[in-house]
C-alpha positions as CSV (number, residue, x, y, z in Angstrom):
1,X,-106.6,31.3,7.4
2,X,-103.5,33.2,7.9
3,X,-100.5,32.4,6.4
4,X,-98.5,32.2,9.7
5,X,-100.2,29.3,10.5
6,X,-99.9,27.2,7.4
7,X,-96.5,25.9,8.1
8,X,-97.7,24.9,11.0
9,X,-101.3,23.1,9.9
10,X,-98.8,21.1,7.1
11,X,-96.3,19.8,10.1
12,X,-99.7,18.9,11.7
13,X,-101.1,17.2,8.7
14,X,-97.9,15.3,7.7
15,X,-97.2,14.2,11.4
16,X,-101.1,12.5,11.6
17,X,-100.7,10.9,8.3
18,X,-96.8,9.2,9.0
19,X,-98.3,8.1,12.1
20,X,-101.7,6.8,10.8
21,X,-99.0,5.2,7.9
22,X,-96.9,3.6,10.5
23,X,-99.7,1.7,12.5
24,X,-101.3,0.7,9.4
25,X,-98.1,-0.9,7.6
26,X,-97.0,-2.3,11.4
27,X,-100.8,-4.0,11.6
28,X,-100.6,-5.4,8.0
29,X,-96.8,-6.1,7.5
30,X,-96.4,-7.6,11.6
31,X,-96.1,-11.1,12.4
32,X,-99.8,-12.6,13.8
33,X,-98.7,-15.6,15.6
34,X,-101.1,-15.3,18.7
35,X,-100.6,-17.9,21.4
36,X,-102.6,-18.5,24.7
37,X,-99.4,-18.2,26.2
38,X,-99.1,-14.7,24.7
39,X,-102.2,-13.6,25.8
40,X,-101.0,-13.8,29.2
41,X,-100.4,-11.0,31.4
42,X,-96.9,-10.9,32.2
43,X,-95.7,-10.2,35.6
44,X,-92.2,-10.7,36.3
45,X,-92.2,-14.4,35.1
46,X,-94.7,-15.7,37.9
47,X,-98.0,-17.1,36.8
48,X,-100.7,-14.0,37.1
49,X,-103.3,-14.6,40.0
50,X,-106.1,-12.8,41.0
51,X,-107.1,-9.7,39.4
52,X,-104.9,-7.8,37.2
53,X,-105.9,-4.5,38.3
54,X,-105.7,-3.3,42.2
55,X,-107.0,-0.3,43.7
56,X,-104.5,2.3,44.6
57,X,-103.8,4.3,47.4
58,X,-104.6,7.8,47.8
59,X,-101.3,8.7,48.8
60,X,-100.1,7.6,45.3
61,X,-102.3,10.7,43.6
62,X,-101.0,13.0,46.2
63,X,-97.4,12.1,45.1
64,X,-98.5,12.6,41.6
65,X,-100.2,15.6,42.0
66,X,-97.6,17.2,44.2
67,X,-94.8,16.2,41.2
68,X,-97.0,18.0,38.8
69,X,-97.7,21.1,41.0
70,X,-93.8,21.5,41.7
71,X,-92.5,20.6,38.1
72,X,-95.0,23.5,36.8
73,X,-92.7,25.7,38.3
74,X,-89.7,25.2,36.1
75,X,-92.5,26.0,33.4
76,X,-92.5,29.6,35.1
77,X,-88.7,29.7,35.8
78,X,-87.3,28.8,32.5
79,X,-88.7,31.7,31.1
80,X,-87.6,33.9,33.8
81,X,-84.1,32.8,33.8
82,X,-83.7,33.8,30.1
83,X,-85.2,37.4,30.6
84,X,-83.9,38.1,34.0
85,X,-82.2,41.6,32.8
86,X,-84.6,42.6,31.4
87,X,-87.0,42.6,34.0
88,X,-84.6,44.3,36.9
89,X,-85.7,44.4,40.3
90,X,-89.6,44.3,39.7
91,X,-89.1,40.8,37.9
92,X,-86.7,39.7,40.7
93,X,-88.9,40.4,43.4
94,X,-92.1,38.9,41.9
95,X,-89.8,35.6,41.2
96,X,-89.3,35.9,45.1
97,X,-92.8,36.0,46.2
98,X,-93.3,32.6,44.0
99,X,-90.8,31.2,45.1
100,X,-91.5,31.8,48.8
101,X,-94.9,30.4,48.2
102,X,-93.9,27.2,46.9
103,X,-91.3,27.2,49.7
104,X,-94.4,27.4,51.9
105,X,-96.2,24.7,50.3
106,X,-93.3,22.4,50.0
107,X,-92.5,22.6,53.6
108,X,-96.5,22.3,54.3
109,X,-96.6,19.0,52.5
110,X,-93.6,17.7,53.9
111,X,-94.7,18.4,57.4
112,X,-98.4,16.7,56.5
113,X,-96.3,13.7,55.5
114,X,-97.6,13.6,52.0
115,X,-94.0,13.4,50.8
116,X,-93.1,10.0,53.2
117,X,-93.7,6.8,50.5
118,X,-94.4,3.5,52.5
């Protein structure tokens, strides 16, 4: 292995063990008082009925998808920002074209409705 990487594999190492450590003192050292009232699903002080899982709409993935797909881009314009004279115009103009195509497909959305939450 190279030795670049062996800082990195003992962060890795020591960060599974502390947390393996911490769920293994929390399990023996925790209080274990279970009640049936415990056991209970909580859900804003009501008494549960029916089942506890409902399906969901569609329109809730599309809002979560369409978060995802427009937060990426800050992944692609950090980056940019930061070496922005160093790339001159060609960088500029490619940040541009993106830019103008996620314009396009925000506006797209928006126009399909997907952004409207009922």
């Amino acid at each position: 292995m190279s030795n670049q990487y062996f800082p990195l594999l003992i962060i890795i190492t020591f960060a599974i063990i502390l947390g393996a450590l911490v769920v293994i003192l929390g399990t023996i050292f925790g209080p274990h008082r279970p009640t049936q009232r415990k056991g209970m699903p909580y859900e804003s002080g009501m008494v549960p009925y029916g089942q506890g899982t409902r399906r969901m709409t569609v329109r809730y993935y599309l809002v979560a998808v369409l978060f995802i797909l427009f937060d990426i881009e800050v992944v692609f314009f950090l980056p940019w920002a930061v070496a922005f004279r160093d790339l001159g115009w060609t960088g500029l103009s490619i940040m541009i074209v993106f830019a103008l195509v996620l314009e396009v497909a925000y506006v797209y959305a928006w126009k399909k409705g997907a952004l409207e939450w009922e």
